[in-house]
C-alpha positions, 0 to 999 in steps of 0.5 A, a space after each residue: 500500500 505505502 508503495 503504491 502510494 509512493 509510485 502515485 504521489 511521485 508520478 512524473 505528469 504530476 510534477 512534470 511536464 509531458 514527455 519528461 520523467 525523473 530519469 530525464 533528471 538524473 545527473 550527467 553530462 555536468 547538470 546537476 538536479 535538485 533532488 528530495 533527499 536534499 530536504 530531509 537536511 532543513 529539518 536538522 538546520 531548523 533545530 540548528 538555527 533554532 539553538 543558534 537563535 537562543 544565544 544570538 537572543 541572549 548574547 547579542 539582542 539582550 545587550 543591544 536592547 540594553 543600550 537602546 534603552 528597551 525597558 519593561 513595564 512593571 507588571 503587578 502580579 495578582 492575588 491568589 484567589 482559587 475562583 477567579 484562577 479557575 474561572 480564568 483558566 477554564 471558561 472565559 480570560 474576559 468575563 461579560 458584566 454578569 459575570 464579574 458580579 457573580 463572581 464578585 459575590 462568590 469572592 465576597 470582593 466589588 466588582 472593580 477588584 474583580 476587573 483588576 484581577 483579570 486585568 493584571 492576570 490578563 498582563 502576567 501572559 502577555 509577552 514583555 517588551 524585551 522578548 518581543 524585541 529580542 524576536 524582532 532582532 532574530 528576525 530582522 538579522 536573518 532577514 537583512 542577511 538573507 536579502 543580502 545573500 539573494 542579492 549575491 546569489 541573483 546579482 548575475 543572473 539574467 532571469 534576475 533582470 528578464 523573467 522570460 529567462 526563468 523558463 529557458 531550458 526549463 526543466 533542465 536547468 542545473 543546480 548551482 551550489 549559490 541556488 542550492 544554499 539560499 534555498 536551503 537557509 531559507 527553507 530551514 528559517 521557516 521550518 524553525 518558524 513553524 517550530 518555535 511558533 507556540 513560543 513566540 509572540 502570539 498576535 491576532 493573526 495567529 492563524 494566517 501566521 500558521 497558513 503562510 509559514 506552511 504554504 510557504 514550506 510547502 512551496 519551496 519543497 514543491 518548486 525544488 522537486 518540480 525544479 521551480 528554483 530559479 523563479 523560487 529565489 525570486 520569490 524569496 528575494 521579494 519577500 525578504 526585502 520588505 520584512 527587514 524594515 518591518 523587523 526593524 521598525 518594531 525594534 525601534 518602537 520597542 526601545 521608545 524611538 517613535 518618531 524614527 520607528 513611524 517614519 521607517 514605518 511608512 518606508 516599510 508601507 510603500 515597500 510592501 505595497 510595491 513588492 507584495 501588490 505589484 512586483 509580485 502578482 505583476 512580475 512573478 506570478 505573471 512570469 509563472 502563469 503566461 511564460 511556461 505554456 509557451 515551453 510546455 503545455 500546463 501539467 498538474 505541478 504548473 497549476 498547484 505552484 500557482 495555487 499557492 503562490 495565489 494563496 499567499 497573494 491573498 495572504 498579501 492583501 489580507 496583511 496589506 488591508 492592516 497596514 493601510 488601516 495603520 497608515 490612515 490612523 497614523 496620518 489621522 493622530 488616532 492610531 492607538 496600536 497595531 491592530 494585529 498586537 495584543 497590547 498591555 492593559 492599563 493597571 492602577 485607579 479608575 484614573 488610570 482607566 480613564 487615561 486608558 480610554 482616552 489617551 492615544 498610544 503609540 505604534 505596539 509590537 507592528 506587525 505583518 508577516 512574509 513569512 513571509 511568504 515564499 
């Protein structure tokens, strides 16, 4: 049964064009091929790259935070009290108003104490402004020194300047080691991301982080057994370039830098629009939609690969939607907090509720994943 399985989910018409098959791609004659047993390694880099960011965390993003002044709030931790940790826990971390006065006369406690339990309970989870910043930092580091890498890799390629040359002798295009290992780093990166995602910092898109880290490993696999590695590293070098000043502008705003965090946020607006909502479905996916059928009629692995590049084009707009809703707020002075974030509740009085209600905030914990996507 698995056997069969085997020979169905490798058959050749569904990952290449006709008349090809895996034999065609076997190295000789000085081609070298993308082969599956390449992939079983990123799993190993994964787990690598994941120890490696624990101690670029601790060594390197800990001290630098230090001197850019990234402070954390002083967070008060609440009263044991076995109802309200079971009601916390188990039914609801916010309560309707029906039921902070129930609960309010089971713990012989007013309402209001009730409120500020859940409140400061609601803090002691959230992640603190150091660990949000040590993640920007790792990500930001990967991301600069990845587009750097793409740009080495891609500088002297000619499809780098005319798509149309993706395709040129498409499937036979030999492997070069620069491809080999920009795939390879990146594809890890994701894995690692995947990984560690129940650790890190939990934002309200939780669920569309989850879709685009899968469709992105699912992509990158796929265009490197289908031999889609020339329009693959196009499609990473797209996304890396927004995603450095995405990481960095969260970093800013961690250590308190406003004014330069809101303006390199705007840069990091206008560049997200021009990769992920021109370059990407007007270059590459048109590149990967028209140019092919005039090489090879359209197989199965042709219109997968532009299904999920087409997914995370609505991956794209979705995240596009919160930046512009951002931006308007911004050029508008009412904007309180990212919208994606789940911010730091005030703590204190009635006072300080009010001054929570009726002050404005600064951009928190900016968000938008490429992940992204690749």
């Amino acid at each position: 049964m698995l056997q069969i399985l085997s020979d169905w989910f490798w058959w050749d018409h569904l990952w290449l064009p006709r008349n090809l098959t895996w034999t065609d791609l076997e190295d000789r004659e000085g081609f070298v091929y993308a082969k599956v047993s390449h992939l079983y390694v990123t799993v190993f880099y994964a787990a690598l790259l994941m120890i490696v960011r624990h101690f670029f965390e601790r060594y390197i993003a800990t001290p630098l935070a230090k001197i850019l002044g990234v402070k954390d709030q002083i967070r008060l931790k609440v009263t044991h009290n076995v109802v309200l940790e079971n009601f916390f826990v188990s039914t609801s971390k916010h309560p309707t108003r029906s039921q902070l006065e129930g609960l309010s006369k089971k713990c012989s406690w007013t309402v209001r104490m009730v409120e500020r339990w859940f409140r400061r309970r609601r803090n002691q989870e959230r992640p603190s402004l150091m660990k949000k910043f040590r993640e920007a930092c790792w990500r930001c580091t990967f991301y600069l020194l990845a587009f750097i890498g793409g740009i080495a890799v891609l500088i002297d390629k000619p499809w780098f300047y005319d798509t149309w040359e993706v395709w040129v002798g498409y499937p036979k295009q030999t492997l070069l080691p620069s491809q080999y290992w920009y795939y390879i780093t990146e594809l890890s990166f994701y894995w690692s991301l995947l990984f560690s995602i129940a650790s890190d910092v939990k934002r309200k898109d939780f669920k569309e982080q989850v879709i685009h880290h899968l469709a992105t490993i699912i992509l990158l696999s796929f265009s490197w057994c289908a031999n889609y590695i020339r329009v693959g590293t196009l499609v990473m070098i797209v996304h890396d370039s927004s995603d450095i000043l995405l990481e960095s502008a969260k970093m800013l705003n961690y250590a308190g830098w406003k004014t330069v965090c809101n303006s390199l946020f705007i840069v990091f607006a206008v560049v997200f629009i021009i990769t992920r909502l021109v370059i990407f479905p007007f270059w590459i996916i048109h590149c990967t939609w028209v140019y092919p059928v005039y090489h090879y009629p359209p197989f199965f692995g042709y219109y997968f690969f532009n299904v999920m590049l087409a997914v995370l084009q609505l991956l794209h707009i979705f995240w596009a939607y919160l930046i512009l809703q951002m931006v308007a707020k911004f050029f508008s002075s009412k904007l309180d907090g990212d919208d994606r974030s789940d911010q730091e509740e005030c703590d204190g009085s009635d006072e300080d509720d009010e001054g929570l209600k009726n002050g404005a905030g600064s951009i928190k914990n900016l968000g938008v994943n490429r992940h992204h996507s690749h």
